[in-house]
C-alpha positions in Angstrom: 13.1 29.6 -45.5 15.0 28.8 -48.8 13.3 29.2 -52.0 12.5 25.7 -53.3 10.6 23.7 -55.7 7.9 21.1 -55.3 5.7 19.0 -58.0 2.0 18.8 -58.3 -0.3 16.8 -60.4 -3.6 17.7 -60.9 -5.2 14.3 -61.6 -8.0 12.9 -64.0 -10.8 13.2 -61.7 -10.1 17.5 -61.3 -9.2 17.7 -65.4 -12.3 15.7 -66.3 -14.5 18.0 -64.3 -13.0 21.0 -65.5 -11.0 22.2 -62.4 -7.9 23.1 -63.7 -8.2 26.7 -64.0 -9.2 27.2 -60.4 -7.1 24.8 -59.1 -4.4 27.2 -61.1 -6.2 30.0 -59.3 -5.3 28.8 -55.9 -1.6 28.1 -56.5 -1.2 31.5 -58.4 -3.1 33.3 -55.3 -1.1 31.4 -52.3 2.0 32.9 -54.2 3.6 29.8 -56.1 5.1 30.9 -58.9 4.5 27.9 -62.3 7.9 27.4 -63.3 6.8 24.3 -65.9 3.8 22.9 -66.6 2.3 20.6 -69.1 -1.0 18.4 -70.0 -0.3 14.9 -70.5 -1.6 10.9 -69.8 0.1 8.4 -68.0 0.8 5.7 -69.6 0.3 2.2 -67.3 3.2 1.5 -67.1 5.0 5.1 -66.4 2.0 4.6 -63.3 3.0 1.9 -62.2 6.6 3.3 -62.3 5.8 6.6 -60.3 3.3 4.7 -57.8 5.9 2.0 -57.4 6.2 3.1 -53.4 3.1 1.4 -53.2 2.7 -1.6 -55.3 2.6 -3.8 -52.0 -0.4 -1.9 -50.9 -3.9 -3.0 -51.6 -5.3 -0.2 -53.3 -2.2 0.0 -55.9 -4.0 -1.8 -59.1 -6.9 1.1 -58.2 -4.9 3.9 -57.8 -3.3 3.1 -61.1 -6.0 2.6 -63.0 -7.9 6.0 -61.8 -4.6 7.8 -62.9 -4.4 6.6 -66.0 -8.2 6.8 -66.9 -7.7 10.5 -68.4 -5.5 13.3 -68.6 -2.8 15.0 -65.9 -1.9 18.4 -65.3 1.8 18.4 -64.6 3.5 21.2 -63.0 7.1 22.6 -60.9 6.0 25.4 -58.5 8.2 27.7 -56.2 8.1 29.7 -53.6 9.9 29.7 -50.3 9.1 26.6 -47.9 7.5 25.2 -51.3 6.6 21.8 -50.2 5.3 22.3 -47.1 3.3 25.4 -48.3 1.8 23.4 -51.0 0.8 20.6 -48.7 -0.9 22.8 -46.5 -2.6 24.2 -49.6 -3.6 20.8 -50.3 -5.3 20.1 -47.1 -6.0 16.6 -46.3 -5.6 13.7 -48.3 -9.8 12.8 -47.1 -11.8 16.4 -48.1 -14.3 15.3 -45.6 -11.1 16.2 -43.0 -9.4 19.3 -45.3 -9.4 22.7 -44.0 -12.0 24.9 -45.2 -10.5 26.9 -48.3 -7.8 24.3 -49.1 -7.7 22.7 -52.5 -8.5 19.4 -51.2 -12.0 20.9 -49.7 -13.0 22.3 -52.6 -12.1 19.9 -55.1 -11.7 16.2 -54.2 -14.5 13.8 -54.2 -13.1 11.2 -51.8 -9.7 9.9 -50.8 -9.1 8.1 -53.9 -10.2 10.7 -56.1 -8.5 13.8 -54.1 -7.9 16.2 -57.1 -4.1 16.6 -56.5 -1.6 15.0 -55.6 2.0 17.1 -54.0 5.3 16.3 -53.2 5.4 15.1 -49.1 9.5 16.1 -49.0 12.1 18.2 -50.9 13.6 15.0 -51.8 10.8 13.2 -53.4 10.1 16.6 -55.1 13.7 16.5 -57.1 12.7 12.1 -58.2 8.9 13.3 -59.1 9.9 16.3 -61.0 12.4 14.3 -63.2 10.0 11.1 -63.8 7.6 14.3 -65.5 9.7 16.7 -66.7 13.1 17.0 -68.8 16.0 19.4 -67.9 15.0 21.7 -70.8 11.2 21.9 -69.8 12.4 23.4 -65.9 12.7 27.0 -66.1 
């Protein structure tokens, strides 16, 4: 497997309950290696920008509401196989159908308040990346 990159947000629901340091834990223990990371909000309209896949869909007003309602946890991770690593760290998108031990079982509340979100391809992991981050704040 080729050493990659992937992005992960942890989202307002995990920061407001204070799960940012475990969730940290996980990554760090599965053997991703935090190549950038930052704290910041979203503002509407930057939602709306990085959602934009899914402004069609029903539950798009929702979904950027709830990520705008408090602070993000922004970060690059690698490892080898990185996004498909880190979505099978994730576990499910519902934590009522995660895998025991995954992040997703352990943190999320519900489908649309699922603790973090993760890059589903290399591809989308490059666009996601550069909507968060600049070229000087990638190591």
């Amino acid at each position: 497997m080729a050493l990659n990159r992937t992005f992960t947000m942890i989202k307002p629901d995990a920061v407001k309950k204070g799960y940012i340091g475990p969730i940290l834990n996980k990554i760090n223990v599965a053997g991703f290696k935090i190549v950038s990371m930052k704290m910041t909000q979203l503002s509407k309209r930057d939602a709306e920008l990085f959602y934009s896949i899914h402004k069609d869909r029903p539950f798009f007003n929702d979904l950027v509401a709830f990520i705008t309602s408090g602070p993000i946890v922004a970060a690059v991770l690698e490892k080898d196989n990185a996004v498909n690593d880190f979505r099978t760290l994730l576990g499910s998108t519902s934590p009522e159908e995660a895998a025991e031990g995954t992040i997703r079982k352990l943190f999320a509340t519900s489908v649309g308040e699922n603790a973090v979100h993760g890059s589903d391809s290399d591809e989308n992991s490059v666009i996601e990346t550069r909507f968060h981050f600049s070229d000087r704040e990638v190591f």
